[in-house]
C-alpha positions in Angstrom: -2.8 -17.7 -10.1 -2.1 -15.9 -6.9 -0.1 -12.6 -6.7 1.3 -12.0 -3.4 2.4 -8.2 -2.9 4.0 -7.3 0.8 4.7 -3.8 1.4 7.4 -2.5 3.5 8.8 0.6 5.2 12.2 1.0 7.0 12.5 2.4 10.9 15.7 3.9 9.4 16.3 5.5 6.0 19.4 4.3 5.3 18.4 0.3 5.9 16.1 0.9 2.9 18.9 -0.3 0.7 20.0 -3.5 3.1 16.3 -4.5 3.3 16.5 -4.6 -0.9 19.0 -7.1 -0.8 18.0 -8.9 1.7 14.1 -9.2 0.5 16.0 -10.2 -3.0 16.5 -13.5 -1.7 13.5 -14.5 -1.7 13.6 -14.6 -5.6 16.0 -17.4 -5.3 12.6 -19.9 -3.5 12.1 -21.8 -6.4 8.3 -21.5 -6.0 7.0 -18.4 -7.6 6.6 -17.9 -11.6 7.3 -13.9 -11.2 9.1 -12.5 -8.6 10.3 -8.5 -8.1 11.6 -6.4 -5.1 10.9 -2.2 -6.3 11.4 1.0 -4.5 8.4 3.0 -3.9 8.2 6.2 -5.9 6.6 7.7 -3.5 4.5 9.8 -6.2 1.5 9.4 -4.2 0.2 12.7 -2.5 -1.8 10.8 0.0 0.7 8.3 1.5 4.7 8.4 1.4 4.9 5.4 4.2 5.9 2.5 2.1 9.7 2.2 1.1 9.7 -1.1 -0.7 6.9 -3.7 -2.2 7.5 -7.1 -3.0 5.5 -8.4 -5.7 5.3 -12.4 -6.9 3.0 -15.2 -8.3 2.6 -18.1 -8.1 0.5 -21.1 -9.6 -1.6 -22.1 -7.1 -1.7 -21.9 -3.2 0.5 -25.0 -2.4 3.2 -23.0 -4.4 2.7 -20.3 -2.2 2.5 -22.4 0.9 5.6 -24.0 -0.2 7.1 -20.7 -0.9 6.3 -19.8 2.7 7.7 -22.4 4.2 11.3 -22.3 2.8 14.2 -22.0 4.8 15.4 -18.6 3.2 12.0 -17.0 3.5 12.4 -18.1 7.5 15.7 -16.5 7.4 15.1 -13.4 5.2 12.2 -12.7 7.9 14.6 -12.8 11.1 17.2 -10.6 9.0 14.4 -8.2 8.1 11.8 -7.7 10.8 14.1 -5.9 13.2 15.0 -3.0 10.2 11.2 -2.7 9.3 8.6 -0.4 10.3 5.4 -1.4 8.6 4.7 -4.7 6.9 1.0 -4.8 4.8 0.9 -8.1 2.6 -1.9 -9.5 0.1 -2.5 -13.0 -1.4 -5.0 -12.2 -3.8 -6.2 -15.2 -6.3 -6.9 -14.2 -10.2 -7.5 -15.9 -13.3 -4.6 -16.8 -15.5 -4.3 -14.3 -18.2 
């Protein structure tokens, strides 16, 4: 199984809620097993940066490839890019509990 987790901040505080929606999308690829847009809580004394994270998994890398190169994901990314600040994302591969 891989979990792929994408972290996101907004140039502007009030885009936070429009990049929500628009990262949402993505949970209509047909790819992933799991898929979740959440707000940072921002409980963290040491970093406050990140606004949103996107967390999903998928079966196996071809899922995640296939995820990747879906039309929405390509158009979620040209609506998003322009309203973010920081993108950090992670593909990390782990045993199927």
């Amino acid at each position: 199984m891989i979990r792929h987790i994408v972290f996101f901040s907004a140039k502007r505080r009030e885009d936070v809620d429009t990049i929500r929606r628009e990262l949402a999308a993505l949970g209509t690829i047909p790819h992933s097993t799991h898929f979740e847009v959440t707000l940072n809580t921002k409980v963290d004394p040491w970093s406050d940066e990140i606004d949103l994270v996107v967390y999903a998994e998928f079966p196996d890398q071809a899922s995640l490839a296939a995820y990747k190169a879906h039309p929405t994901y390509a158009a979620t990314t040209d609506t998003v890019r322009p309203m973010r600040e920081l993108r950090f994302s992670a593909d990390v591969t782990v045993e199927a509990a």
